[in-house]
py3Dmol code that shows the C-alpha trace and the ligand (Angstrom):
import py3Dmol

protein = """\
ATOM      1  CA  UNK A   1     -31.027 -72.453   5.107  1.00  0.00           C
ATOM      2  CA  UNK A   2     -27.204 -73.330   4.746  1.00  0.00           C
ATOM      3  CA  UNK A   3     -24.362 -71.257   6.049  1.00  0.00           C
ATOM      4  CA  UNK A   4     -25.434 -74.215   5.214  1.00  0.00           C
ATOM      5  CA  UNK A   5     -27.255 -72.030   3.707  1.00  0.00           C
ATOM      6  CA  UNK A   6     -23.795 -70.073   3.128  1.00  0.00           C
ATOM      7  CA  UNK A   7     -22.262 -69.346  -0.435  1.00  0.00           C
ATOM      8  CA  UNK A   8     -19.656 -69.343  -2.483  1.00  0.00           C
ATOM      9  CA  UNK A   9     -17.756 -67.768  -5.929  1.00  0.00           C
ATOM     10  CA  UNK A  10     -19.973 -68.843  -8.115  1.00  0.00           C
ATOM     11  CA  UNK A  11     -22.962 -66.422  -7.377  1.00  0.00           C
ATOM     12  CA  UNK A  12     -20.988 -63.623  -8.957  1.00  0.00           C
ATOM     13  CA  UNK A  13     -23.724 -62.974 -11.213  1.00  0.00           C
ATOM     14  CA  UNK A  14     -26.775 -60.655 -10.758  1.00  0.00           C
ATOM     15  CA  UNK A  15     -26.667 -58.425  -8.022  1.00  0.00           C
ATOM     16  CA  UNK A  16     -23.850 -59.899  -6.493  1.00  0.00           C
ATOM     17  CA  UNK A  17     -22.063 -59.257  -9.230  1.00  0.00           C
ATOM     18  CA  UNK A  18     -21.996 -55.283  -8.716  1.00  0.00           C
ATOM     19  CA  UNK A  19     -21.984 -55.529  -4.989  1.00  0.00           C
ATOM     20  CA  UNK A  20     -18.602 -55.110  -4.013  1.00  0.00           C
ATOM     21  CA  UNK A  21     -18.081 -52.246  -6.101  1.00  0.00           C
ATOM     22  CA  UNK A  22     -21.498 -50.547  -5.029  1.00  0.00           C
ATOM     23  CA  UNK A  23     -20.613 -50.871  -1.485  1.00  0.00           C
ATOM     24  CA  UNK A  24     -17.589 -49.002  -2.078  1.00  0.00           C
ATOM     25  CA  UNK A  25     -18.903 -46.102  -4.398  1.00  0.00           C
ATOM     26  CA  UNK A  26     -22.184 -46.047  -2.058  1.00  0.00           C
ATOM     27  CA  UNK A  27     -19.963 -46.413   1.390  1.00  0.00           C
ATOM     28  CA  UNK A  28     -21.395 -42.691   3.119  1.00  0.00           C
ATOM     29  CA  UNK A  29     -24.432 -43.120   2.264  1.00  0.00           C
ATOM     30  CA  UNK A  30     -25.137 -46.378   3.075  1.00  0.00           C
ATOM     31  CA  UNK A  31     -24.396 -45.692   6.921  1.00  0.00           C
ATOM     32  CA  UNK A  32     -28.186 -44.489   7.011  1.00  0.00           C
ATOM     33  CA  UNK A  33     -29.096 -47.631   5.327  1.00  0.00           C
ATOM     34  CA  UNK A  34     -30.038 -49.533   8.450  1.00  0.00           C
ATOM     35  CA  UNK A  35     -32.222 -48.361  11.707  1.00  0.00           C
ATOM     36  CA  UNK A  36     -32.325 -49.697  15.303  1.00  0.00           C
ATOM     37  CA  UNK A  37     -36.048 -49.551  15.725  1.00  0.00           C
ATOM     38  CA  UNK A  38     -36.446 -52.004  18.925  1.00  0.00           C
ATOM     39  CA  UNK A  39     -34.690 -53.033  21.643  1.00  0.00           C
ATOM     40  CA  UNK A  40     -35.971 -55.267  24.256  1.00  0.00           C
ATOM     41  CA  UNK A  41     -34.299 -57.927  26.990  1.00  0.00           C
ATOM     42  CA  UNK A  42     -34.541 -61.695  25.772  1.00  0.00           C
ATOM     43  CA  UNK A  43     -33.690 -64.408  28.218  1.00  0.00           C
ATOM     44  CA  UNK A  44     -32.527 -67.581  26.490  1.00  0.00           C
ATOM     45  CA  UNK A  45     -32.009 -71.658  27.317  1.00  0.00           C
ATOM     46  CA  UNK A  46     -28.149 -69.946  26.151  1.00  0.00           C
ATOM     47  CA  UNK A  47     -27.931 -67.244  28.376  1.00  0.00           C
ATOM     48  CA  UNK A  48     -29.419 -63.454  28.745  1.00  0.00           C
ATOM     49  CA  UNK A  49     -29.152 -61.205  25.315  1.00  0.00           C
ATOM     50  CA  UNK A  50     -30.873 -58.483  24.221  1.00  0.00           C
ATOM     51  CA  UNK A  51     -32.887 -58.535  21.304  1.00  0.00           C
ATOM     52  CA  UNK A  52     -33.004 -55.973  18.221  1.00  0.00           C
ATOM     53  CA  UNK A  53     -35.012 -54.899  15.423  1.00  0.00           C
ATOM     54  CA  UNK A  54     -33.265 -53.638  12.437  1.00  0.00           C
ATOM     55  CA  UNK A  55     -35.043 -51.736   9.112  1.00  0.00           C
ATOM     56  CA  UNK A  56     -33.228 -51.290   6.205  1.00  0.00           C
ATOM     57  CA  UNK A  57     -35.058 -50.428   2.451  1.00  0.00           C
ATOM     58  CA  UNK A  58     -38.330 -51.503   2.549  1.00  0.00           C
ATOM     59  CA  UNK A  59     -38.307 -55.270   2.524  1.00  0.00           C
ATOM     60  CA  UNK A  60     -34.943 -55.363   4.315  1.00  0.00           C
ATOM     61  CA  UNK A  61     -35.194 -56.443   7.831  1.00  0.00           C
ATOM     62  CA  UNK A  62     -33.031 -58.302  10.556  1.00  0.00           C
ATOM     63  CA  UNK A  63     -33.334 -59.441  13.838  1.00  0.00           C
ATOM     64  CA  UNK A  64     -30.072 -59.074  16.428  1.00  0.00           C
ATOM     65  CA  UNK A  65     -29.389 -60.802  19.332  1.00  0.00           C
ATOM     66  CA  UNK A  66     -26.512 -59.601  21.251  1.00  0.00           C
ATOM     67  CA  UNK A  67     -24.613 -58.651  24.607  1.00  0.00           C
ATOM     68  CA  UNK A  68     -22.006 -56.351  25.710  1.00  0.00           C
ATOM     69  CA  UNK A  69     -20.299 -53.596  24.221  1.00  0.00           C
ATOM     70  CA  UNK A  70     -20.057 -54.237  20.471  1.00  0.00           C
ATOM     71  CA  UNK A  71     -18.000 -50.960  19.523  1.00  0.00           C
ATOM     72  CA  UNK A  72     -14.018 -51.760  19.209  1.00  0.00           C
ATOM     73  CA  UNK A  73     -11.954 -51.838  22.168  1.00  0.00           C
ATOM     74  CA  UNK A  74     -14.500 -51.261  24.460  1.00  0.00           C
ATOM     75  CA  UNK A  75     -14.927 -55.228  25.380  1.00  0.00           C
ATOM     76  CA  UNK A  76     -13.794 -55.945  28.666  1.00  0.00           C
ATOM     77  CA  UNK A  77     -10.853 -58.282  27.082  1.00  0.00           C
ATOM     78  CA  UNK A  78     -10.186 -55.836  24.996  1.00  0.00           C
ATOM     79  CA  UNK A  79     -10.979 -58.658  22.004  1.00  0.00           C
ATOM     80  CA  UNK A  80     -13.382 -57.693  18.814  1.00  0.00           C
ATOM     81  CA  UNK A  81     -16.916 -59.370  19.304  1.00  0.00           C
ATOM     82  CA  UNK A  82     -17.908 -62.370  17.729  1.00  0.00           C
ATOM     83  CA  UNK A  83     -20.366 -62.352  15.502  1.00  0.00           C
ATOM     84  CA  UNK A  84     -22.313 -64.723  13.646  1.00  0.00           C
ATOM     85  CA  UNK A  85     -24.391 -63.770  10.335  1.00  0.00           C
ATOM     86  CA  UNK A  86     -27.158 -66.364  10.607  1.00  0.00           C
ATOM     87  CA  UNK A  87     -29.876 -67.284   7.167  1.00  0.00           C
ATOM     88  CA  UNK A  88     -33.133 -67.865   8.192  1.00  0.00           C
ATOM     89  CA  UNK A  89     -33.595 -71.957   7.983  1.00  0.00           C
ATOM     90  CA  UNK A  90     -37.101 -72.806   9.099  1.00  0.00           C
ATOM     91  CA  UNK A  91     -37.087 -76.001   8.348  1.00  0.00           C
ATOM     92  CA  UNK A  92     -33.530 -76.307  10.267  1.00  0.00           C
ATOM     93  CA  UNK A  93     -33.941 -73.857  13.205  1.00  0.00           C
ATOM     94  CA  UNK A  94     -37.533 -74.219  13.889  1.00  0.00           C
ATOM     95  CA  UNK A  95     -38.461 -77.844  12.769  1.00  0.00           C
ATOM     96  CA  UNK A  96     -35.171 -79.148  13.310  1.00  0.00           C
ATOM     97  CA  UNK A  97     -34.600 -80.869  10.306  1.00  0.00           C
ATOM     98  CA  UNK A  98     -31.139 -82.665   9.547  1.00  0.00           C
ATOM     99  CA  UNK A  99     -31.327 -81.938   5.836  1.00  0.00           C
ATOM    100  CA  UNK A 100     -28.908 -79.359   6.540  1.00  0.00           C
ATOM    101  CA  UNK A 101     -26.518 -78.305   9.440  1.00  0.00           C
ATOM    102  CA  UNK A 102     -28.600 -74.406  10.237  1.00  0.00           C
ATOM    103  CA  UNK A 103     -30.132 -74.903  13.542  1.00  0.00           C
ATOM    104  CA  UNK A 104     -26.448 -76.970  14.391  1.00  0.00           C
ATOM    105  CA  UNK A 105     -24.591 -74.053  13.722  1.00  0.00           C
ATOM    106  CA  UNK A 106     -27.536 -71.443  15.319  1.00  0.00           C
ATOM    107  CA  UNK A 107     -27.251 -72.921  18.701  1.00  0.00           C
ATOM    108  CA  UNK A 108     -23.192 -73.173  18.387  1.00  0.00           C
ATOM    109  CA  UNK A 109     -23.263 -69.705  17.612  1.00  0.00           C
ATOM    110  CA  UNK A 110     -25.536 -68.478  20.586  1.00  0.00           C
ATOM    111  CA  UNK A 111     -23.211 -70.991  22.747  1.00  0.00           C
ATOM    112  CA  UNK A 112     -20.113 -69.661  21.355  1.00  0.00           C
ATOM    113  CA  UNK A 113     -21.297 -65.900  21.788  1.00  0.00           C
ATOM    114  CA  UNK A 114     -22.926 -66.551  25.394  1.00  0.00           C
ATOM    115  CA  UNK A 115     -19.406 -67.403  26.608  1.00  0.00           C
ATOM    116  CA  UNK A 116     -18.044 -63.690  25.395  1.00  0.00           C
ATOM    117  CA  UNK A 117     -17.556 -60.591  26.725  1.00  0.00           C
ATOM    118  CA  UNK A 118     -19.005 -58.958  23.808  1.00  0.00           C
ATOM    119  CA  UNK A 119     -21.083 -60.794  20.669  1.00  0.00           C
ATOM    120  CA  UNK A 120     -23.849 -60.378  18.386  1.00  0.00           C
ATOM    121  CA  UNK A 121     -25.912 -62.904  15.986  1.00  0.00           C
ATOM    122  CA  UNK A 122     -27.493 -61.102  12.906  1.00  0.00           C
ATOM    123  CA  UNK A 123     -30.553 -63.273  12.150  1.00  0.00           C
ATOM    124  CA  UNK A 124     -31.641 -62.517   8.340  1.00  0.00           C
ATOM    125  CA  UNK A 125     -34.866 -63.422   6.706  1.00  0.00           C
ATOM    126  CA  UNK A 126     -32.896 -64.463   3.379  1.00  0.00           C
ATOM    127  CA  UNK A 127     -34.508 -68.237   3.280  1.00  0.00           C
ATOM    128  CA  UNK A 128     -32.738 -70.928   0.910  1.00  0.00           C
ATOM    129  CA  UNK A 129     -29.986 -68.791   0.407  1.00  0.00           C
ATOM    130  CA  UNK A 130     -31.846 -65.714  -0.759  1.00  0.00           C
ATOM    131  CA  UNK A 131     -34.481 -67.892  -3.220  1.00  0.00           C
ATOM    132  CA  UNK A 132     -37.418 -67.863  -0.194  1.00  0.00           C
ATOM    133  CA  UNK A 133     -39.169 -70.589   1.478  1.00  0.00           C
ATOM    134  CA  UNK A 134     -41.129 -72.226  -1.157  1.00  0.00           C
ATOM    135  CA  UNK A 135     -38.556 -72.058  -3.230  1.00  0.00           C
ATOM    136  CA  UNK A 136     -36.292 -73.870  -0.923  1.00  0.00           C
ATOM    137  CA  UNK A 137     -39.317 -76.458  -0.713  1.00  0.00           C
ATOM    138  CA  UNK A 138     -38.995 -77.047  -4.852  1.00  0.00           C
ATOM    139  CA  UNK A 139     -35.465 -78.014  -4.619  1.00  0.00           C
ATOM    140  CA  UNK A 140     -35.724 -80.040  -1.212  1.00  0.00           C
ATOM    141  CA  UNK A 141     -38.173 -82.285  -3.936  1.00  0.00           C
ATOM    142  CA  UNK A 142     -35.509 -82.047  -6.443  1.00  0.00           C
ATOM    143  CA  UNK A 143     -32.923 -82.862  -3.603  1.00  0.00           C
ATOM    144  CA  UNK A 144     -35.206 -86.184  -3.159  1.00  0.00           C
ATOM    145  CA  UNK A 145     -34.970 -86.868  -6.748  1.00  0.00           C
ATOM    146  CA  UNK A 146     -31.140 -87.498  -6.692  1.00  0.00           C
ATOM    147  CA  UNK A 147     -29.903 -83.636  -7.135  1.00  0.00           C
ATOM    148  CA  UNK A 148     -27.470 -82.339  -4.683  1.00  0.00           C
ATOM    149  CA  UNK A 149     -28.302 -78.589  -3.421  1.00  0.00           C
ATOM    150  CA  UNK A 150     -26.566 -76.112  -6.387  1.00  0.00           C
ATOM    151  CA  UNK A 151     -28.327 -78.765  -8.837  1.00  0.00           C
ATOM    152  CA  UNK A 152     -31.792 -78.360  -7.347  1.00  0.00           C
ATOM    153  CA  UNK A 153     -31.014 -74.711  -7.220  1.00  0.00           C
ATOM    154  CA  UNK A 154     -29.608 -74.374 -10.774  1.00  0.00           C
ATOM    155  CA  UNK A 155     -32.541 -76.409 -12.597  1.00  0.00           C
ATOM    156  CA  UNK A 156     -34.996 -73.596 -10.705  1.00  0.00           C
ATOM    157  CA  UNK A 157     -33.092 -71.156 -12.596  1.00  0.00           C
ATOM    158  CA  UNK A 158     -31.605 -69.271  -8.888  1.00  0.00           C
ATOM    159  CA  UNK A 159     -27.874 -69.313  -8.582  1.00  0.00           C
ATOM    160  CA  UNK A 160     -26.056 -71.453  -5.900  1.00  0.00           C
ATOM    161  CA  UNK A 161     -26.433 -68.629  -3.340  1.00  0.00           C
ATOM    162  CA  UNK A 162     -28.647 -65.388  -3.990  1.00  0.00           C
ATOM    163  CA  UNK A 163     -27.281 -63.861  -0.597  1.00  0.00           C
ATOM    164  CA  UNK A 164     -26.508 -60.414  -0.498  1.00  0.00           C
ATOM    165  CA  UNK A 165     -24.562 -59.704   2.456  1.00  0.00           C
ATOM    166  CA  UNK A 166     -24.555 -55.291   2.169  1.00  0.00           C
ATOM    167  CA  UNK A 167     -27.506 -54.666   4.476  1.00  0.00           C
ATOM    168  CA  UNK A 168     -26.184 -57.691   7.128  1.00  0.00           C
ATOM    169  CA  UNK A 169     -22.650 -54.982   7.138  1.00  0.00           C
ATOM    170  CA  UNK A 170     -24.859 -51.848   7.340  1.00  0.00           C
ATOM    171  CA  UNK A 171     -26.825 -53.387  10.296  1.00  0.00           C
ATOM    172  CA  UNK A 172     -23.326 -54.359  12.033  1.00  0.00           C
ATOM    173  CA  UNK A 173     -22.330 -50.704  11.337  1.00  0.00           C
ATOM    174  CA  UNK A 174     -25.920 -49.580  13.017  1.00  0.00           C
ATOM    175  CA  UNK A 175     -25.116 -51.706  16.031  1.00  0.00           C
ATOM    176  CA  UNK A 176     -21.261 -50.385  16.246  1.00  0.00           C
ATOM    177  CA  UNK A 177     -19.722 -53.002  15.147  1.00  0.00           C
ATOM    178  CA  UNK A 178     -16.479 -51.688  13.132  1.00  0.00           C
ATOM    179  CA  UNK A 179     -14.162 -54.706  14.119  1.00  0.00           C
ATOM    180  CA  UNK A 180     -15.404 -58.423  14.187  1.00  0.00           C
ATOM    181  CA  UNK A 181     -14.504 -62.171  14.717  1.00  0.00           C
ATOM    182  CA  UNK A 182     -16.637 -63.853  12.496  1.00  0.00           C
ATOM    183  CA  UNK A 183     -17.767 -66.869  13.121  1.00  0.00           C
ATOM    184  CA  UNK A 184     -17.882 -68.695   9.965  1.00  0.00           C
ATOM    185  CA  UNK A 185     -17.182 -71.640   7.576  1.00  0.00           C
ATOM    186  CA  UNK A 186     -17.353 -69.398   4.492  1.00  0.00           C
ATOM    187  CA  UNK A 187     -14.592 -66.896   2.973  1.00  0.00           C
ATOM    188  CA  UNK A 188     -16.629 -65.547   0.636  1.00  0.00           C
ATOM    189  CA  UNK A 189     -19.309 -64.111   3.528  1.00  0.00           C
ATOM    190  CA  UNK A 190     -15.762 -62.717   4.988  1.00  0.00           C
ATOM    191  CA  UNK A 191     -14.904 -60.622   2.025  1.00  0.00           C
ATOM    192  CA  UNK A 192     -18.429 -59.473   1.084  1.00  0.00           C
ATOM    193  CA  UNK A 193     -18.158 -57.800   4.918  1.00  0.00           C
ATOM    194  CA  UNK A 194     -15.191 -56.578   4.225  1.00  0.00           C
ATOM    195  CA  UNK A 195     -16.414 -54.730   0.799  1.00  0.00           C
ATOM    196  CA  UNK A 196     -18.589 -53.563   3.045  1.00  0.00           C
ATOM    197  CA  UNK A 197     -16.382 -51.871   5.429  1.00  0.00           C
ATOM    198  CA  UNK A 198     -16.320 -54.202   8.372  1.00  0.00           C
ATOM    199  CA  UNK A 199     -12.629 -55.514   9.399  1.00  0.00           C
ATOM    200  CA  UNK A 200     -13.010 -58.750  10.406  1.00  0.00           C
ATOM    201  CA  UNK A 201      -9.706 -59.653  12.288  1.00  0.00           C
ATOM    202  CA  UNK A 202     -10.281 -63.675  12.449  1.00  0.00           C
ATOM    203  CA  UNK A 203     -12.604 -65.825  10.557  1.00  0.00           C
ATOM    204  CA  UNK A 204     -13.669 -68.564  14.057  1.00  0.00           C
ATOM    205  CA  UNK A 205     -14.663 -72.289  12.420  1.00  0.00           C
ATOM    206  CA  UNK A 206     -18.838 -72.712  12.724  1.00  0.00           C
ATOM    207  CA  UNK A 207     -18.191 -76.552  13.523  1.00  0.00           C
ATOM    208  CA  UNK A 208     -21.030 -78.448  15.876  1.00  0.00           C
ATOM    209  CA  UNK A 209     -21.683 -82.151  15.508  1.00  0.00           C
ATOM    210  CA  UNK A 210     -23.902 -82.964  12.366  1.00  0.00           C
ATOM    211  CA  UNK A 211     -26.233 -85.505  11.692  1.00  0.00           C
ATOM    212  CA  UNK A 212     -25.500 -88.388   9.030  1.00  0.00           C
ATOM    213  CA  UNK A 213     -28.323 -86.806   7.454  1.00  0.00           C
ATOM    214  CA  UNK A 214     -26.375 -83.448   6.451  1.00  0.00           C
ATOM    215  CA  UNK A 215     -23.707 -85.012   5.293  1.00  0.00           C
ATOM    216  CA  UNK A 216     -24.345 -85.340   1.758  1.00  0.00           C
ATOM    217  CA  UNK A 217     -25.636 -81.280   1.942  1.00  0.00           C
ATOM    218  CA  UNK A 218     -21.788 -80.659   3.697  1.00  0.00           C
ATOM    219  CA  UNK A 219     -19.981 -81.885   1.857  1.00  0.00           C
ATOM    220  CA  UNK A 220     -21.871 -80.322  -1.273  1.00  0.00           C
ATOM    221  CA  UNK A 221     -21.313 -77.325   0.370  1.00  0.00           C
ATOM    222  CA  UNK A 222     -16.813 -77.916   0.696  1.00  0.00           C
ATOM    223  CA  UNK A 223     -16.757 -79.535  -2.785  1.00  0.00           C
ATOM    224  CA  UNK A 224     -18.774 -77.421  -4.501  1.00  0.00           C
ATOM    225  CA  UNK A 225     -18.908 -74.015  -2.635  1.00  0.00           C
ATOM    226  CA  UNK A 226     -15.598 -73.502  -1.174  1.00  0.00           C
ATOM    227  CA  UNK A 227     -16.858 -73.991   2.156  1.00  0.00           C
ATOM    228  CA  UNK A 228     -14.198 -74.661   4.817  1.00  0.00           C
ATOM    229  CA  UNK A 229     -15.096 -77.758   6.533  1.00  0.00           C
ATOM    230  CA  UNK A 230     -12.237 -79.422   7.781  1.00  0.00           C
TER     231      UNK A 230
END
"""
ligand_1 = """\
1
ZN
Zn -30.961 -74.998 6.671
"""
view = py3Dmol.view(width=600, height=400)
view.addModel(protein, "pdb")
view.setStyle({"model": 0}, {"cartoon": {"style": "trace"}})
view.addModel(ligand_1, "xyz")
view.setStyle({"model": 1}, {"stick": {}})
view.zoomTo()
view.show()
């Protein structure tokens, strides 16, 4: 859910306490780490992309939808692609719920990349932040009882933001991306690409209209989890 289902400093414990390091100790081997195993045209209401599957360790999977030429300085401005690394948010993208601000900032993003020359939107199956579906569900009823989101999410015993963003950077690197505007509200999802390898050369706001509803969630997310939301 939240890039809006996006994170923040205070999930350095557990794995994503040892990620930056591991990326850099594991960085050759970790170019294998993700496969292009389908590739097929996808016409959208946004514009035509191509669609790809991507495997990583079993369990680790991510859908890509893209256009042009994502290596470096092959775009026909001569400008990085922008890319968007988007959280599964059923709720948000599919049901269109105005809890939070996902399927807002999905169809910016498409939008956004549909105008390039050169773009791609990583679509991960990391629900809630990395704590699943029902999981998300718990804390929505939590959320009802009067606790903002890292409440709900701390009283289930999951950190603020379980997202671990290593396989989202090897599936860039499987795709060619090297160099990247990224389109996002969240520094700390810039330097967990970067101790992954990826340069990203500009950090673009992820800013559509949002509902009343959201608001509470948003501004959670700024006060709380060092989101940058004007
Ligand atoms: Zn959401």
């Amino acid at each position: 859910m939240f890039d809006s289902c996006e994170t923040t400093k205070t999930t350095g414990a557990g794995r994503s306490g040892t990620r930056t390091a591991g990326a850099r100790v594991n960085r050759g081997r970790a170019a294998k780490r993700a496969r292009l195993v389908a590739r097929a045209q996808l016409p959208t209401s946004f514009g035509n992309f191509k669609v790809v599957g991507i495997e990583g360790r079993p369990g680790e999977e991510a859908v890509a939808i893209l256009r042009g030429m994502l290596r470096s300085g092959k775009a026909r401005n001569g400008k990085a692609p922008l890319v968007r690394v988007h959280s599964q948010c059923l709720t948000g993208d599919v049901f269109t719920s105005e809890r939070c601000d996902c399927r807002a900032q999905l169809e910016f993003s498409l939008k956004q990349i549909a105008k390039e020359p050169s773009g791609v939107l990583l679509y991960l199956p990391q629900e809630g932040r990395g704590i699943g579906l029902i999981n998300k569900l718990r804390a929505y009823e939590l959320q009802d009882a009067g606790l903002d989101t890292v409440q709900a999410n701390s009283k289930l015993g999951f950190a603020a933001d379980s997202r671990d963003y290593e396989f989202a950077a090897e599936a860039l690197k499987a795709l060619g991306v090297r160099e990247l505007r990224l389109l996002s509200n969240n520094p700390d999802k810039v330097e967990q690409l970067e101790s992954a390898g990826l340069r990203v050369v500009e950090r673009v706001p992820c800013r559509p209209r949002t509902s009343r509803h959201s608001k509470f969630y948003l501004r959670t997310k700024k006060d709380k989890m060092g989101h940058l939301l004007g």
